[in-house]
Wavefront OBJ file of the C-alpha trace (Angstrom):
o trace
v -11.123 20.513 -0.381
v -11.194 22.001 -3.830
v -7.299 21.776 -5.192
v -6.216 24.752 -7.002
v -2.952 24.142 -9.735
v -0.228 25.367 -6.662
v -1.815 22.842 -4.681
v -1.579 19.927 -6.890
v 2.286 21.234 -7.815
v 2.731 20.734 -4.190
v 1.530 17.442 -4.166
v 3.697 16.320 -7.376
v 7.046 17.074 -5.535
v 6.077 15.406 -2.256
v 5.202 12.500 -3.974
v 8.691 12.420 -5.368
v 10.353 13.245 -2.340
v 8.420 14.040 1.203
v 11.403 15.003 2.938
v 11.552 18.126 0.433
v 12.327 21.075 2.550
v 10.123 23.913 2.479
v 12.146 26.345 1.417
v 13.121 24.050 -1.761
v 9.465 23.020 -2.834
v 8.407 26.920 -2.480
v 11.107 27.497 -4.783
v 9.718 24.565 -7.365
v 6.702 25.417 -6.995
v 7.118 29.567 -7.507
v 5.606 30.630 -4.109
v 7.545 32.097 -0.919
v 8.174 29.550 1.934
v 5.585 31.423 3.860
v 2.248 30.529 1.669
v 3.454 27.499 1.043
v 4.196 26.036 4.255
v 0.019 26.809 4.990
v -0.694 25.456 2.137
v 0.961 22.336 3.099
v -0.638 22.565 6.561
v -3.877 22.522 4.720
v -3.112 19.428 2.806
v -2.304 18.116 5.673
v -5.414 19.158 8.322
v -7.761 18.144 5.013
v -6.090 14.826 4.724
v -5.151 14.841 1.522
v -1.383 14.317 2.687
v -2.232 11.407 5.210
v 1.208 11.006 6.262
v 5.188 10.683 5.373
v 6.916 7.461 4.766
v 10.163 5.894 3.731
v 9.633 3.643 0.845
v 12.054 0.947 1.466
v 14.296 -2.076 -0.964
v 12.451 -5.253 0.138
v 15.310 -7.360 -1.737
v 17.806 -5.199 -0.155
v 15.842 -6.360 3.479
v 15.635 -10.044 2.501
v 12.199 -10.205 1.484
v 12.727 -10.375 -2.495
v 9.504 -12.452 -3.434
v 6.408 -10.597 -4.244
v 3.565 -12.901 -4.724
v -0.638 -12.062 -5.398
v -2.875 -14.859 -3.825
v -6.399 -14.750 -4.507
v -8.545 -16.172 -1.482
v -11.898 -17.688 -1.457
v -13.690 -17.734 1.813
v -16.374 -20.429 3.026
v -19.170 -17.796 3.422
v -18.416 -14.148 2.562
v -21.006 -13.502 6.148
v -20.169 -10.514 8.228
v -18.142 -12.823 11.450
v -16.213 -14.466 8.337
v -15.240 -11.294 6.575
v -14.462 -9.575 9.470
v -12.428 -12.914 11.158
v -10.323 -12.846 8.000
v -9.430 -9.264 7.688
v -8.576 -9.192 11.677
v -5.905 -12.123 10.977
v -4.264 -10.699 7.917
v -3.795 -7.156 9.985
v -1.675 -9.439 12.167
v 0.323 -10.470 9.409
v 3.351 -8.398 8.313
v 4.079 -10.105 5.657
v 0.394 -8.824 3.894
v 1.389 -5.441 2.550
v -2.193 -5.202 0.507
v -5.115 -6.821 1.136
v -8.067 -5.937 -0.823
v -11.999 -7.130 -0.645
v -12.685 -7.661 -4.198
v -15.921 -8.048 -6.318
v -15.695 -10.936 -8.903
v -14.097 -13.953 -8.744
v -12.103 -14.464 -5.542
v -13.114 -12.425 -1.825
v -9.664 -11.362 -0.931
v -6.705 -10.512 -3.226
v -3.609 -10.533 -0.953
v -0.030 -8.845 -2.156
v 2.378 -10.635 0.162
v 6.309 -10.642 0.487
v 8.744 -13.312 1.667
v 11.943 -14.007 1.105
v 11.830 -16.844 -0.688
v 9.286 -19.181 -2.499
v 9.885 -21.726 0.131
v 9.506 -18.915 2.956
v 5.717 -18.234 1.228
v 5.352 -22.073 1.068
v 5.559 -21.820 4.664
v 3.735 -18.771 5.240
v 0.947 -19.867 3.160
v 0.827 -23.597 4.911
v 1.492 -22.121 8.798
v -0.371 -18.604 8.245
v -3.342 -17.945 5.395
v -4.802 -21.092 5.302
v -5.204 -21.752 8.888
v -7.256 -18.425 8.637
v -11.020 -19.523 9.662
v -12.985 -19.331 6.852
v -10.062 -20.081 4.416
v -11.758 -22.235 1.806
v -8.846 -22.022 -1.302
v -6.024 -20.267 -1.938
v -4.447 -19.357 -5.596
v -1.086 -17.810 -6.032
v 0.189 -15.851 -8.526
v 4.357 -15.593 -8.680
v 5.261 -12.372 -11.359
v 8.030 -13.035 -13.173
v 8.875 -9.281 -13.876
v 8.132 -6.002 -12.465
v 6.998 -3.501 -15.160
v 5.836 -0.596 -12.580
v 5.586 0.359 -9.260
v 4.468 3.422 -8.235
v 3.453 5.320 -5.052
v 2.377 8.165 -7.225
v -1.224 9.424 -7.872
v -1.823 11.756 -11.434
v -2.583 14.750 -10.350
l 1 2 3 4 5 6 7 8 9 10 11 12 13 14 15 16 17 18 19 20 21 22 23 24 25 26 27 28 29 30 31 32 33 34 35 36 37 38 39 40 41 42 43 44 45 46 47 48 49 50 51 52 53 54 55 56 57 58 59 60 61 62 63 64 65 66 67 68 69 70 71 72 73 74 75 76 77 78 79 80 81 82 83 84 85 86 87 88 89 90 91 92 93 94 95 96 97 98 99 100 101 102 103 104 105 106 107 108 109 110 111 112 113 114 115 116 117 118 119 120 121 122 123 124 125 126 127 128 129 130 131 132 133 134 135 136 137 138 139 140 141 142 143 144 145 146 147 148 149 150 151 152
């Protein structure tokens, strides 16, 4: 789908804020309600939009620790990859998991609530994944930026 300047206007606000109604984003964006509720449709039968979600305050929902572990697998074979990634989909508390070329196979961006609560999650969980051959964790100290937002 080729995205003409309306188009990626419409995007912009409903990255800020999906639940927009569509009278107020045809009103940011300078188009009736009309035209731009299609246009929307569009995004959305394309798949450009993929969905609407609530982002949500992990701290404020007891899971203030962010960590980034880097996992190294035994083999990186087909039944290995695939055994790993089916475990982490079972596990909540993976909110990215990535298959990465370079060092490490897997980098992992994980909440709990507490460093002792990823101790155990790490100990009782990831490494009693089949295939798990190390795992390295990275605690940030700070969070510069976080962003759902794409440049358009």
């Amino acid at each position: 789908m080729e995205l003409d300047r309306k188009d990626r206007r419409i995007l912009k606000v409903l990255q800020r804020d999906g639940r927009v109604n569509n009278v107020d984003l045809a009103r940011e964006v300078d188009l009736s309600p009309s035209p731009c509720l299609r246009r929307v449709k569009l995004l959305e039968e394309a798949g450009v939009i993929e969905r609407y979600v609530a982002l949500l305050n992990p701290a404020k929902l007891r899971w203030g620790l962010t960590v980034f572990a880097r996992v190294w697998l035994r083999a990186q074979d087909q039944d290995t990859v695939e055994r790993f990634c089916a475990a982490i989909l079972e596990l909540p508390q993976v909110v990215e998991c990535h298959l990465m070329a370079g060092d490490c196979d897997f980098l992992l961006r994980i909440v709990a609530a507490d460093l002792d609560g990823y101790r155990r999650f790490q100990m009782e969980h990831l490494a009693r994944i089949e295939g798990v051959q190390q795992v390295k964790t990275e605690v940030p100290m700070q969070r510069i930026k976080q962003t759902t937002e794409l440049p358009l």
